[in-house]
C-alpha positions as CSV (number, residue, x, y, z in Angstrom):
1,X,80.9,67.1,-26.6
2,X,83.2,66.6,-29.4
3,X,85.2,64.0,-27.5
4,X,81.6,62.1,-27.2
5,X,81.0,62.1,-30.9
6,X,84.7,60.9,-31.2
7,X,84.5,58.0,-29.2
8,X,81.0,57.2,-30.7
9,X,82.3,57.5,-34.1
10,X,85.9,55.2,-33.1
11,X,83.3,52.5,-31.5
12,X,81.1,52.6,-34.8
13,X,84.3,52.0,-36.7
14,X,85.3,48.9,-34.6
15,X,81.4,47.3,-34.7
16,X,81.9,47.8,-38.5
17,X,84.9,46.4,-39.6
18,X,84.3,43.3,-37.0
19,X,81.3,42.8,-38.5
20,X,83.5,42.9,-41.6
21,X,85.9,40.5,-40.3
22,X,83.5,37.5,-39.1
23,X,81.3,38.0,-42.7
24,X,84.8,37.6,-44.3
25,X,86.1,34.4,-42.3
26,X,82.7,32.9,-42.7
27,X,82.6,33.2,-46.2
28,X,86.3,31.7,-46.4
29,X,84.7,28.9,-44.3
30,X,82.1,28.5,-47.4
31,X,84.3,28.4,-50.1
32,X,83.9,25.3,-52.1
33,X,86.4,24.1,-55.1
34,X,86.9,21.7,-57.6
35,X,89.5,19.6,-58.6
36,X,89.9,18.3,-62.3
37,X,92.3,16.1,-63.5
38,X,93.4,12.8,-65.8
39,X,95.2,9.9,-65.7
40,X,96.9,8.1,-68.2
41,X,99.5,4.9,-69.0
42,X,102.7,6.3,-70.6
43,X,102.7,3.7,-72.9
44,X,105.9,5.0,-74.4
45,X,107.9,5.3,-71.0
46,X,108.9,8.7,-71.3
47,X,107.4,10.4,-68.6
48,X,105.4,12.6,-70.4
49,X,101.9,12.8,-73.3
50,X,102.0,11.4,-76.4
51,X,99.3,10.9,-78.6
52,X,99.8,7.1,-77.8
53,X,99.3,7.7,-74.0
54,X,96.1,5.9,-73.3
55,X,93.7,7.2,-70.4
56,X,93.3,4.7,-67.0
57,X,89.8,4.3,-65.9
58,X,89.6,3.5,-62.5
59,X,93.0,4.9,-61.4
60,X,92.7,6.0,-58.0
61,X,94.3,9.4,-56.2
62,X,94.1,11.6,-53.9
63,X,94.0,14.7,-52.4
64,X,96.3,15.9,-49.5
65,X,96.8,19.8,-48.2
66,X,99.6,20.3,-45.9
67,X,100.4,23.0,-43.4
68,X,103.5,24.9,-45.0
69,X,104.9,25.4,-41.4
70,X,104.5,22.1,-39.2
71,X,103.6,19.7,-42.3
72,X,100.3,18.7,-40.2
73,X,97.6,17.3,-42.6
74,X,95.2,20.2,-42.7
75,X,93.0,18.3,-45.9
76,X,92.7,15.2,-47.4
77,X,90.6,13.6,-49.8
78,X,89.2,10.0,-49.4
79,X,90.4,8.2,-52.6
80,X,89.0,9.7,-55.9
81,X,88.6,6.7,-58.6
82,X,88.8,8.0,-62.3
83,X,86.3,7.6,-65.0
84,X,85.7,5.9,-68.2
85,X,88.0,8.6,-69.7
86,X,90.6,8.7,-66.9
87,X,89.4,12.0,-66.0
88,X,88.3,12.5,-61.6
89,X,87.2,15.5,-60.0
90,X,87.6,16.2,-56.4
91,X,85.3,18.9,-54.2
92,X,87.2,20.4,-51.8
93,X,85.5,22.9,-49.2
94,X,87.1,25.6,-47.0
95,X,90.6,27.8,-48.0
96,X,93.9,26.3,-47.5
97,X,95.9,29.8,-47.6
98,X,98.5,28.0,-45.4
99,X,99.0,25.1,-47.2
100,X,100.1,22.9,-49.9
101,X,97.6,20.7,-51.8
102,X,98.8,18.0,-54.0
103,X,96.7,15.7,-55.9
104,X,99.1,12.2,-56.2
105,X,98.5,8.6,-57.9
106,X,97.4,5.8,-55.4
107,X,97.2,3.2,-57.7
108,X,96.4,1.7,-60.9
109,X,93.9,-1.0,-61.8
110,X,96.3,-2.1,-64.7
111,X,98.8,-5.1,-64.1
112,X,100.7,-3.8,-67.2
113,X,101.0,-0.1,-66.3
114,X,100.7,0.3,-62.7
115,X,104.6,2.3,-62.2
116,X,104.0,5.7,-61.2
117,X,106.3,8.3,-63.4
118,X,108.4,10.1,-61.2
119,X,107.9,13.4,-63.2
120,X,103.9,12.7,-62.9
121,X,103.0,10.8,-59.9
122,X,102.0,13.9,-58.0
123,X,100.6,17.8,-59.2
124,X,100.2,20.6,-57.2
125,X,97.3,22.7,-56.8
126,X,96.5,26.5,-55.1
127,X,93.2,26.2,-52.9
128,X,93.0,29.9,-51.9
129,X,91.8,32.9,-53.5
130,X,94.3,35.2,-51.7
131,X,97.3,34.3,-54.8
132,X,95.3,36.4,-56.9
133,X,93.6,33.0,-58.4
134,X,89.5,33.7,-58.7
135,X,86.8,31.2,-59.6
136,X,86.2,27.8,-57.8
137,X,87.9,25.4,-60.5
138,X,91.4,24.0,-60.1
139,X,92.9,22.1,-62.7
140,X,96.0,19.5,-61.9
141,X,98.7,18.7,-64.0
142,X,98.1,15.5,-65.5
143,X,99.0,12.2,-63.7
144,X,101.0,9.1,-65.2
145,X,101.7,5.2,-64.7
146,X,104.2,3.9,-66.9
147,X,103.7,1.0,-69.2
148,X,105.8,-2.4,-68.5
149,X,107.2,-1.9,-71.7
150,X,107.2,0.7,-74.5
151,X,104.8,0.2,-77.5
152,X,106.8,-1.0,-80.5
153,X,105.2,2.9,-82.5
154,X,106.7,5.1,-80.1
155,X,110.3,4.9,-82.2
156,X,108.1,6.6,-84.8
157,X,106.4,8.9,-82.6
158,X,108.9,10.2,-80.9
159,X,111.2,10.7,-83.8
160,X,108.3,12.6,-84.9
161,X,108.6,14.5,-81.5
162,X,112.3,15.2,-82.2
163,X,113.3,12.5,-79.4
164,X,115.3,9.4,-80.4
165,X,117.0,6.5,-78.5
166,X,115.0,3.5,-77.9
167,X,116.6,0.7,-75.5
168,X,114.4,-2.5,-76.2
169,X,116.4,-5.0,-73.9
170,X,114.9,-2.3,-71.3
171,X,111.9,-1.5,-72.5
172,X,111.9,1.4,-72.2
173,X,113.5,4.9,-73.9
174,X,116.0,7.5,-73.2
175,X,115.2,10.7,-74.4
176,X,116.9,13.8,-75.5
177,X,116.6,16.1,-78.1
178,X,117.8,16.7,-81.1
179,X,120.0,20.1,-81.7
């Protein structure tokens, strides 16, 4: 008799946590997130923000997830076009545990800053809950086109910043920091 409440008990168990199981994976299935970001002209060249960095409306990226293992495409995004403000947001359903999600520049609409940065053409995001990151928002670093050439200012600003050099003939500057 006790062998029968045993085995009763061990099949209970099982029914239980496979009921478990499939609510989980179902509800992995469900999970919906969103992807914010902005893109903006490095009008100074620099590959980063300054407060002369103007915003690109109608920038286009997009979002790619990779398998970590085989590189397969496991995700990807049709193209997202920014707003007025340069800002986009991207909605992204299921959990991509397994791979890696990077939101990259396409292309700009502007003739005169249309050069992805190399720092800033691409930002990587976590779409998974299981690296201890809750909640459905995703933010991604901002994304950059450099300007043709530098805004006369930015010797100013960046001076400002602590960061000096300017080559005009290049248009563009060299930056390093003061000690």
């Amino acid at each position: 008799m006790a062998n029968i409440s045993i085995i009763a008990l061990l099949c209970f168990t099982i029914c239980v946590s496979s009921s478990l199981n499939y609510s989980y994976g179902a509800a992995e299935e469900n999970m919906q997130y969103m992807v914010v970001g902005h893109v903006y002209c490095d009008t100074c060249r620099v590959e980063f923000e300054t407060k002369l960095s103007e915003p690109i409306s109608g920038a286009v990226v997009k979002l790619e997830c990779r398998n970590r293992t085989n590189e397969a495409i496991t995700f990807q995004s049709k193209e997202i076009v920014t707003d007025n403000h340069g800002d986009y947001h991207v909605i992204v359903e299921g959990d991509y545990e397994e791979s890696d999600c990077d939101v990259a520049l396409v292309r700009s609409p502007r003739a005169d800053c249309s050069d992805p940065t190399e720092a800033w053409r691409k930002s990587r995001v976590v779409l998974t809950t299981f690296d201890g990151l809750s909640g459905k928002l995703r933010f991604a670093n901002n994304l950059g086109f450099k300007k043709d050439i530098a805004l006369p200012q930015c010797t100013r600003i960046l001076q400002e910043m602590g960061y000096y050099e300017l080559s005009q003939e290049a248009g563009y500057f060299t930056t390093w920091s003061k000690l």
